[in-house]
C-alpha positions as CSV (number, residue, x, y, z in Angstrom):
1,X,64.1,-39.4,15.5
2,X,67.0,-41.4,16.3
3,X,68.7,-44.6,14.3
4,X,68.2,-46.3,10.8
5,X,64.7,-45.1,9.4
6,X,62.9,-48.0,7.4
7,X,59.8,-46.3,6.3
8,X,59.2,-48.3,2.8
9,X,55.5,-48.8,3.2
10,X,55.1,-45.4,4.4
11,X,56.2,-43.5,1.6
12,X,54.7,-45.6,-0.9
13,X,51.3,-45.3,0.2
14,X,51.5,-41.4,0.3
15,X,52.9,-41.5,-3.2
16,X,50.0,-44.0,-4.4
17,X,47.7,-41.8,-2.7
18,X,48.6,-39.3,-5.1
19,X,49.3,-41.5,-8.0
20,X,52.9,-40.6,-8.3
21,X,55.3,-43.1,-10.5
22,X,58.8,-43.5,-8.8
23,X,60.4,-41.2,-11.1
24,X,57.7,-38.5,-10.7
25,X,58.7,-38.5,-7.2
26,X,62.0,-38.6,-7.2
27,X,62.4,-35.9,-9.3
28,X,60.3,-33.6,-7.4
29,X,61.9,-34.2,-4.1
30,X,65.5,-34.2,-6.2
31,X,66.2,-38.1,-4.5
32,X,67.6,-40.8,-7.5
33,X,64.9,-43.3,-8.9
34,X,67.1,-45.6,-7.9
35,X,67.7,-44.1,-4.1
36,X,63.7,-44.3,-4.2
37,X,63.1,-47.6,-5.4
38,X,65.6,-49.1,-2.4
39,X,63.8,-46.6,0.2
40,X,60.2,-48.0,-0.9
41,X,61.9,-51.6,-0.6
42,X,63.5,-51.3,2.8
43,X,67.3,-52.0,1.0
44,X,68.5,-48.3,2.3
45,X,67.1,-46.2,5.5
46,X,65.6,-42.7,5.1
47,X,68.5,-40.3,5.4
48,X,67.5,-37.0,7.3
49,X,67.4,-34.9,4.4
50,X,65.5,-37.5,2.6
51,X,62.7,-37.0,5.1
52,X,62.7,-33.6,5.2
53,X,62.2,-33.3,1.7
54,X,59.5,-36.2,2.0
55,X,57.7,-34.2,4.7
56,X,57.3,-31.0,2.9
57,X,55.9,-32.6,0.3
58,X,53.5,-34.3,1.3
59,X,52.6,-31.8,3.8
60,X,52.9,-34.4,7.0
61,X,55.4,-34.0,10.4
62,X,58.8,-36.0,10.0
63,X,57.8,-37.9,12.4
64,X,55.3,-39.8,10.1
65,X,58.3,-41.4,9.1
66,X,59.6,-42.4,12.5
67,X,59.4,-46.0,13.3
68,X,57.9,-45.8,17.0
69,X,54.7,-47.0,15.5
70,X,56.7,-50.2,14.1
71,X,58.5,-51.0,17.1
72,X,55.3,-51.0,19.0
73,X,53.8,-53.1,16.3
74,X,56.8,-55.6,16.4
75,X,56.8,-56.0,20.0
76,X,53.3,-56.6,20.0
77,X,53.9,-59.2,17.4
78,X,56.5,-60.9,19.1
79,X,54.5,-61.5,22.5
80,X,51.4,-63.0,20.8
81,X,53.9,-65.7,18.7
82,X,54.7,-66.5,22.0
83,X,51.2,-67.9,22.2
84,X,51.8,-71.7,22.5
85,X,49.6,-71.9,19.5
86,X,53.0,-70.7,17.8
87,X,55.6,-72.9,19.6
88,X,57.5,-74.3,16.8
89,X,57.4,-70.6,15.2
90,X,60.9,-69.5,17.0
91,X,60.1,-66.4,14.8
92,X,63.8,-64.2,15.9
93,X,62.9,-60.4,16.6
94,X,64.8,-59.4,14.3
95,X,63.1,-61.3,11.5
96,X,59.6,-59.9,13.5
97,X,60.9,-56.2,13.0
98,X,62.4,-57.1,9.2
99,X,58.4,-57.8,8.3
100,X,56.9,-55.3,10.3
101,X,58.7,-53.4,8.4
102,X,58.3,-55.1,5.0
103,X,54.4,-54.7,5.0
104,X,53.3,-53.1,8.9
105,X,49.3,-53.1,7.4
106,X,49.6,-57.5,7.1
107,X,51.3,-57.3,10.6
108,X,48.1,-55.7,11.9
109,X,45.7,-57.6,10.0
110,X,47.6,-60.3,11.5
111,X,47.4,-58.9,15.5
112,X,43.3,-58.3,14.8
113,X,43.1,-62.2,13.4
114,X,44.9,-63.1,16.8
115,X,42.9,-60.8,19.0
116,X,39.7,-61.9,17.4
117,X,41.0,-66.3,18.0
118,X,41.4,-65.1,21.6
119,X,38.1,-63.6,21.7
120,X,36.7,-67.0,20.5
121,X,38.7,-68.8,22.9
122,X,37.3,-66.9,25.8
123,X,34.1,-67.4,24.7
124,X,34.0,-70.9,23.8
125,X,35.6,-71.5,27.7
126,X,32.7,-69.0,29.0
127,X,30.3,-71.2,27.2
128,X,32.3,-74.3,28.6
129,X,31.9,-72.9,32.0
130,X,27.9,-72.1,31.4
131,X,27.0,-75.4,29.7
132,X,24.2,-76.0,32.4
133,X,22.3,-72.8,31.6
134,X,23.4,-71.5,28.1
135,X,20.6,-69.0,27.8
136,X,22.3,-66.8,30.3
137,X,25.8,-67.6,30.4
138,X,28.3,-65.3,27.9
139,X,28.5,-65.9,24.5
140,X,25.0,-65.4,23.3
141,X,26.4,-64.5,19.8
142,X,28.9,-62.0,18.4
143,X,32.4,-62.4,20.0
144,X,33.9,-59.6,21.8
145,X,36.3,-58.0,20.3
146,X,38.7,-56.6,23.6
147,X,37.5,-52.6,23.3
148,X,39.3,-51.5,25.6
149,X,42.5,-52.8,23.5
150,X,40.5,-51.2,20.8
151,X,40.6,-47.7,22.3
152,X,43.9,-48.0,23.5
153,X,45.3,-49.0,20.3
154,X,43.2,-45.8,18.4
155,X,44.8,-43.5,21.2
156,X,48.3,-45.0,20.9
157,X,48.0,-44.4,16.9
158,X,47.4,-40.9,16.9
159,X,50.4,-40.4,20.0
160,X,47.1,-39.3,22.1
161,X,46.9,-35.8,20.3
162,X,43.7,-34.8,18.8
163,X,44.3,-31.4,17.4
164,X,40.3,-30.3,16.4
165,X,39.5,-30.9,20.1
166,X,42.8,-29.7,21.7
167,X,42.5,-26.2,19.7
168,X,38.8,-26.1,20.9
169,X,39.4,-26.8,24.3
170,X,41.9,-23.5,24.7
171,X,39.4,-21.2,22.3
172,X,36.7,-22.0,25.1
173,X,38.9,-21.2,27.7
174,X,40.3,-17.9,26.2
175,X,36.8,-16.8,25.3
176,X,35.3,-17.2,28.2
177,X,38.3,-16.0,30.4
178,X,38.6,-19.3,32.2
179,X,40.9,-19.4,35.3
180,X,42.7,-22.1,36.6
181,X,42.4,-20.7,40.5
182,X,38.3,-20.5,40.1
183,X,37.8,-23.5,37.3
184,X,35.4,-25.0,39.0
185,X,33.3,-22.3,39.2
186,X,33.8,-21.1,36.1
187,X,32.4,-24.8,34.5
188,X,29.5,-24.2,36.5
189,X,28.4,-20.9,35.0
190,X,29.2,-21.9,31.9
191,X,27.1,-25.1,31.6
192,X,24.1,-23.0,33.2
193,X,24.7,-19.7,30.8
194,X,25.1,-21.7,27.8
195,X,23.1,-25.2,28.1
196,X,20.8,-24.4,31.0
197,X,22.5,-27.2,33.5
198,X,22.5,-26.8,36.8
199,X,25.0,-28.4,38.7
200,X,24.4,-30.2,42.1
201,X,26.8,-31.9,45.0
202,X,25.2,-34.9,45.9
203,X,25.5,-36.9,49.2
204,X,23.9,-40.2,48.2
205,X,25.8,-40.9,44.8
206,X,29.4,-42.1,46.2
207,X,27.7,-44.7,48.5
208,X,26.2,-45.8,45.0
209,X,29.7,-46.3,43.6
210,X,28.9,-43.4,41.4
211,X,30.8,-40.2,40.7
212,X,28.3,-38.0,38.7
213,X,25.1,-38.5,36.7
214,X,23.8,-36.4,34.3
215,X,19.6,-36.2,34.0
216,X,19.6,-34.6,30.4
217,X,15.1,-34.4,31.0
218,X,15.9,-32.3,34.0
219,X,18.9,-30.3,32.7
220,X,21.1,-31.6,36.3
221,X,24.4,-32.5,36.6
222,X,24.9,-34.4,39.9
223,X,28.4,-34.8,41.2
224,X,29.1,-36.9,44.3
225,X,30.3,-34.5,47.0
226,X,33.0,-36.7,48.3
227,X,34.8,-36.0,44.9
228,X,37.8,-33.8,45.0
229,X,37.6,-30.2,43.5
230,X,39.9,-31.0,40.5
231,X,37.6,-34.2,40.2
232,X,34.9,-32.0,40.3
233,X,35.8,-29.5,37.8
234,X,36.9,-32.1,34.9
235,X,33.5,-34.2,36.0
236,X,32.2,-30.6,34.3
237,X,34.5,-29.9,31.6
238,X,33.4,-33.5,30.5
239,X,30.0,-33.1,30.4
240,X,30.9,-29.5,28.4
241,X,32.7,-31.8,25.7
242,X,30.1,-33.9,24.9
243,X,27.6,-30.5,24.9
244,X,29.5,-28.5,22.7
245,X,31.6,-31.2,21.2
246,X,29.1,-33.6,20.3
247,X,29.5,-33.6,16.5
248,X,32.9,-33.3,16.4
249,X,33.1,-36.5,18.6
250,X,30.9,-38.1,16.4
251,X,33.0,-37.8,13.7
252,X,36.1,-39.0,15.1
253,X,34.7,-42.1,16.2
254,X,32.4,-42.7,12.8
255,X,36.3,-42.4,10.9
256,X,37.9,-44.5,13.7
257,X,36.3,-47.7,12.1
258,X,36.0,-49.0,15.3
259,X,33.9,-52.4,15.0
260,X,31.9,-52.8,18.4
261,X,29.6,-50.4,19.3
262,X,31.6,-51.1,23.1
263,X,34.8,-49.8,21.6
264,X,32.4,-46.8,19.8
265,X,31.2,-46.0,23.2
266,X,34.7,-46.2,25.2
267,X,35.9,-44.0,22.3
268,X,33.6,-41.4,22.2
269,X,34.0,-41.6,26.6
270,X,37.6,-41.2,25.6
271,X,37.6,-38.2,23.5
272,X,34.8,-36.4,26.0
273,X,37.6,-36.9,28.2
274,X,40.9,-35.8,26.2
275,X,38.5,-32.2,25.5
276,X,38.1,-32.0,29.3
277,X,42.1,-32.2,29.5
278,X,42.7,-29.7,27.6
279,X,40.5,-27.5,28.9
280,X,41.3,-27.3,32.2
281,X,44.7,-27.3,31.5
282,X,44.5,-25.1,27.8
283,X,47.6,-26.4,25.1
284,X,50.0,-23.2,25.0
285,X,49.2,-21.6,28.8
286,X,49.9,-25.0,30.0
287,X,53.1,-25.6,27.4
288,X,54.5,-22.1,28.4
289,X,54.3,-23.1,32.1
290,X,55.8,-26.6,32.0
291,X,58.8,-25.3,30.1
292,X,59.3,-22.3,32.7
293,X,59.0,-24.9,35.4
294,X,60.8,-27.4,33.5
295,X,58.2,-29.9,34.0
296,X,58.1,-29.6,37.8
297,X,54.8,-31.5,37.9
298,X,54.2,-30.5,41.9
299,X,54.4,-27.4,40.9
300,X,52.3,-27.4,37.8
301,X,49.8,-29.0,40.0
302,X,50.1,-25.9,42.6
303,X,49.4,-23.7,39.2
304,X,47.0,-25.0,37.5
305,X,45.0,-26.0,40.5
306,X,44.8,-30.2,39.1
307,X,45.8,-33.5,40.6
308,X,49.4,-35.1,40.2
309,X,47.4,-37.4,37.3
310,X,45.6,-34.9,35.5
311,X,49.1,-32.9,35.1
312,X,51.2,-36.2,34.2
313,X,48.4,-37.4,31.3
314,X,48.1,-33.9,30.3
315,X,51.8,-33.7,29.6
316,X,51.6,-36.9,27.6
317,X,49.6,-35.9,25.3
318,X,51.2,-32.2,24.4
319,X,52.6,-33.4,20.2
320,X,50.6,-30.6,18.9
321,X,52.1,-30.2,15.2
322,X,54.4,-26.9,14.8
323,X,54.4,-27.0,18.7
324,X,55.0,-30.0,20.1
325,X,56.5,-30.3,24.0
326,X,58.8,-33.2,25.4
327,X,57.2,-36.4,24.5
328,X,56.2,-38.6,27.3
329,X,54.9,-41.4,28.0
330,X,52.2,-42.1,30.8
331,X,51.0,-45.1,32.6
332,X,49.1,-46.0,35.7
333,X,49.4,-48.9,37.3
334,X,47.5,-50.9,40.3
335,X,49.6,-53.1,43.1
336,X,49.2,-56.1,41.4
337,X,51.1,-54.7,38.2
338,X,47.6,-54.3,35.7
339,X,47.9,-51.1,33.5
340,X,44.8,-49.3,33.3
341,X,46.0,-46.3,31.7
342,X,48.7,-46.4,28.9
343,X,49.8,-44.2,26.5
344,X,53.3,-42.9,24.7
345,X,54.8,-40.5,22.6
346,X,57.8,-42.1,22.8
347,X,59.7,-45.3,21.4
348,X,58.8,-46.5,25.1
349,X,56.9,-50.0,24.7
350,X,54.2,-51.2,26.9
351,X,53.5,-55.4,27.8
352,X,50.3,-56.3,26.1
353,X,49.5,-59.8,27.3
354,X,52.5,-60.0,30.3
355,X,53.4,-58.7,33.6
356,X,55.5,-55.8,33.4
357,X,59.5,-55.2,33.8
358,X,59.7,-55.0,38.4
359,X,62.7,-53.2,37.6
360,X,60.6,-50.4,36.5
361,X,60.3,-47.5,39.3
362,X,56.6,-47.7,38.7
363,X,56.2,-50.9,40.7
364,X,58.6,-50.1,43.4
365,X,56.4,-46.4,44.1
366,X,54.3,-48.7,46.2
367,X,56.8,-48.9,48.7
368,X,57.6,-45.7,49.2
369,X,53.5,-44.3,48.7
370,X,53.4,-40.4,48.0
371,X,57.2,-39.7,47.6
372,X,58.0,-38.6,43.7
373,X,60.8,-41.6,42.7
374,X,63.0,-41.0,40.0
375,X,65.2,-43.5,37.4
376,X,67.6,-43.6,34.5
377,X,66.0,-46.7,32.9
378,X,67.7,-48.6,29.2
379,X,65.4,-50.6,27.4
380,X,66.5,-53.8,25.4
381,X,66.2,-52.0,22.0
382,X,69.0,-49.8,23.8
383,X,67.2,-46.3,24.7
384,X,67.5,-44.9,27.6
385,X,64.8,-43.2,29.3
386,X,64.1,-40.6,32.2
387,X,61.4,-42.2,34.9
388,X,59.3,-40.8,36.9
389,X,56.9,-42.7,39.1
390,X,54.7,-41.5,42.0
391,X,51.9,-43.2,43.9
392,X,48.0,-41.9,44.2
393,X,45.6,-42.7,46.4
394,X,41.7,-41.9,45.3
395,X,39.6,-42.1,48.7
396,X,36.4,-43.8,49.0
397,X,35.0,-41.1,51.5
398,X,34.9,-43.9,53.9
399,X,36.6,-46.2,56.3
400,X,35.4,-48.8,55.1
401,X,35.5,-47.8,51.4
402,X,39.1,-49.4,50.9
403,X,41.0,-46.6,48.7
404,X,42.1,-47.4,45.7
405,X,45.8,-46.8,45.4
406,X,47.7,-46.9,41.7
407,X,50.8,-45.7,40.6
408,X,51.2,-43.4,37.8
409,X,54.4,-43.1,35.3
410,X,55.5,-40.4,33.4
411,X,58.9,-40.5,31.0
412,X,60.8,-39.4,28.3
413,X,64.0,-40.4,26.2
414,X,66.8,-39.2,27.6
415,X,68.1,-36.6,25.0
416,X,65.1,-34.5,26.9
417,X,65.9,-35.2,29.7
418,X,67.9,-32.1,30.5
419,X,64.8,-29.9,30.3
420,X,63.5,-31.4,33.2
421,X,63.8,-30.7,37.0
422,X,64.0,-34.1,37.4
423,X,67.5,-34.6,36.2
424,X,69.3,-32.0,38.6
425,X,72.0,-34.1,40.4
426,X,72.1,-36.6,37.4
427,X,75.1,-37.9,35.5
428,X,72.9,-38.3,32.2
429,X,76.3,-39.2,30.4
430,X,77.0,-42.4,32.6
431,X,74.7,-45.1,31.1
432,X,76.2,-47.4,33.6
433,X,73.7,-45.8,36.0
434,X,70.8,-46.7,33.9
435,X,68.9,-49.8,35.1
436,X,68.1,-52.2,32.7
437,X,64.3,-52.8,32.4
438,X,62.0,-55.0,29.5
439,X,58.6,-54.2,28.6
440,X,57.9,-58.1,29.8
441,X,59.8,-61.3,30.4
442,X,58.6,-63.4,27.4
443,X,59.9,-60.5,24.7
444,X,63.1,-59.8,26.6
445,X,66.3,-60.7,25.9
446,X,68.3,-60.2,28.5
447,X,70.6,-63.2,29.4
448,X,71.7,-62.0,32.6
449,X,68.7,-60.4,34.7
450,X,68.1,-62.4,37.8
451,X,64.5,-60.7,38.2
452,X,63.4,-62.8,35.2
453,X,60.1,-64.9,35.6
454,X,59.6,-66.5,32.3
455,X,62.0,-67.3,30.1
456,X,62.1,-65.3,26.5
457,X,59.7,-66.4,23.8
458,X,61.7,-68.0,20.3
459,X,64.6,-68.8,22.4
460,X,65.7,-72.3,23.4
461,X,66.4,-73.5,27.0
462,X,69.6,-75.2,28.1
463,X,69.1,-77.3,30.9
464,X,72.0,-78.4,32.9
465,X,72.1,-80.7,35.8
466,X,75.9,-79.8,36.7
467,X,75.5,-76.1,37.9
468,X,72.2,-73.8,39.5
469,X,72.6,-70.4,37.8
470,X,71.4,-66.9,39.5
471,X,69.2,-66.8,36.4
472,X,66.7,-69.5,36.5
473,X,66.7,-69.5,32.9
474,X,69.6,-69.8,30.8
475,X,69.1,-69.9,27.2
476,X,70.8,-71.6,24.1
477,X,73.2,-67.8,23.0
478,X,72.6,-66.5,19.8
């Protein structure tokens, strides 16, 4: 953790939790009442030893204290008041982040109100749209509520670790003596020994658009033969997770609170997945081999016997408490800039409801397909991170199948960034290399990009008639 910690919220809830006064506290964790009272009020940060004495505790990671969470929340918050339903908010960000921080549970109440008016709104236009035959046009009742975002959200919450299922994942694979070099087949005997599934390649299913089906009646798992071995083996591993995993899933998504049974469904589709991650790649073999190879993901790949994507979303997701590896961040990203993967252990903030930064060396892998790009990249809140970005191409088995080609991302903050192979030939002291990127246009404040497309939400324009600028909008300074 780096910078001021405001955690004020936090720590009062755990010491509610366990119906703590102030003084009862500070005295236990030797801290002033009066120190206490300003932490729990957001007048003084969390010094370091203040949160390590805070963790031990109450038994949680110092990083429950960090405020990656808030600046996700904050940023989030500052795109939707760019809504034009806000226009004569001109909310500053720092005034955003001052209540995020102030009360982060009312700032989320405040996004679901939002998501849940722009559910509404997309109904009532669907409905608008249907007016001639309402009986079958959308909005035949309860709004949607955006599960994807749901999912996403739930994942981004929990920094994509799931420790029940992670730990497992890699006591299944050390039980069994799994091996990365003969996975596949591995799966295969394991789903026949142990559930009675037979597994099947099958020629008809990719011209059907679809990759496997499972027939629970006839105990067959049918996976379309045009899929890729790795494809294959986590196509298995899935269908392992929600076999032996079944209740444990259950669980997680009856405490996610989750409110559609869509987002239930993409969560429990979700976790299925995350087990069959870590089981083809197991936490501490994996862990071990990434630091040896300092994160060379080609060669990881070459080990482990996995695509370039299962390694980069694997490595996202390694925060295991007591042994946690570099934090990354992961995204994958089509040609016309939609994310449809996203997930970060980082401070690293992703565009919810905006085209993302073209600065970013995730857009630009396009033009250079299959060639492993790398970029020193500062965000506006001033952290600089180490980018990777590669494309992928999944074919269709086909010529005429059009294969679907995405880019996927993978960084971390730069104070990791010289555990990884990545940053050989780097000056990661010169931050004049680093190129300045914004999770979007309408929450960046940049003055001076030229790349800009929108100008920055809160901000006023100043239009002049004497003079064109390079940037095509110049704002009213601060």
């Amino acid at each position: 953790m780096s910078g001021k910690i405001y955690a004020g919220e936090r720590v009062r809830r755990l010491r509610e939790a366990q119906g703590l006064s102030q003084a009862a506290l500070a005295q236990a964790i030797a801290l002033s009442s009066s120190y206490l009272n300003q932490i729990e009020n957001n007048q003084r940060p969390l010094s370091a030893a203040a949160v390590i004495r805070l963790s031990s505790y109450f038994g949680v990671e110092p990083t429950h204290f960090a405020d990656e969470q808030d600046l996700r929340l904050a940023t989030e918050l500052r795109e939707v008041l760019g809504d034009p339903l806000f226009a004569e908010a001109g909310t500053s960000a720092a005034a955003i982040r001052d209540m995020v921080r102030a009360s982060p549970m009312m700032a989320s109440h405040f996004m679901a109100l939002y998501r849940a008016y722009q559910a509404l709104d997309e109904e009532y236009r669907g409905l608008r749209e249907a007016v001639g035959d309402l009986g079958t046009g959308p909005g035949t009742g309860e709004a949607a509520q955006f599960p994807y975002d749901e999912v996403r959200d739930f994942f981004q919450d929990r920094r994509n670790h799931f420790e029940q299922l992670d730990i497992a994942a890699e006591m299944l694979f050390t039980r069994e003596r799994f091996s990365p070099a003969g996975m596949l087949e591995d799966l295969t005997r394991y789903l026949q020994a142990r559930h009675g599934v037979t597994v099947e390649t099958e020629g008809t299913l990719a011209q059907q658009g679809v990759l496997w089906r499972f027939d629970a009646a006839m105990g067959m798992l049918s996976v379309a033969d045009t899929a890729p071995r790795e494809s294959r083996a986590f196509y298995l591993a899935h269908q392992i997770a929600l076999l032996d995993q079944g209740e444990a899933i259950a669980r997680e998504v009856e405490r996610s609170g989750l409110g559609s049974a869509e987002a239930r469904a993409l969560l429990r589709r979700g976790l299925a997945n995350y087990f069959a991650g870590a089981l083809i790649l197991p936490y501490r073999l994996f862990l071990a081999e990434a630091k040896r190879l300092r994160y060379d993901i080609e060669q990881l790949q070459s080990q482990f016997h996995t695509s370039f994507e299962q390694v980069c979303h694997r490595l996202s997701t390694m925060q295991r408490p007591g042994l946690p590896g570099v934090p990354f961040y992961f995204v994958k990203v089509d040609m016309a800039g939609n994310m449809s993967k996203r997930s970060s252990a980082t401070r690293f903030q992703f565009a919810r409801f905006g085209g993302a930064c073209p600065l970013w060396n995730v857009h630009q892998a396009f033009a250079q397909p299959g060639r492993i790009l790398v970029q020193l990249a500062q965000t506006p809140d001033g952290v600089t991170y180490l980018c990777i970005a590669r494309t992928i191409t999944a074919s269709g088995g086909g010529y005429l199948s059009r294969p679907r080609e995405a880019a996927v991302g993978l960084g971390c903050e730069i104070s990791y960034a010289d555990q990884l192979v990545y940053a050989a030939g780097l000056d990661l002291k010169d931050m004049n290399t680093a190129v300045p990127i914004g999770s979007s246009c309408r929450i960046c404040d940049r003055e001076d990009c030229r790349h800009r497309a929108f100008p920055p939400v809160g901000r006023r324009l100043m239009v002049d008639g004497r003079e064109r600028r390079q940037v095509p909008y110049s704002v009213v300074r601060r």
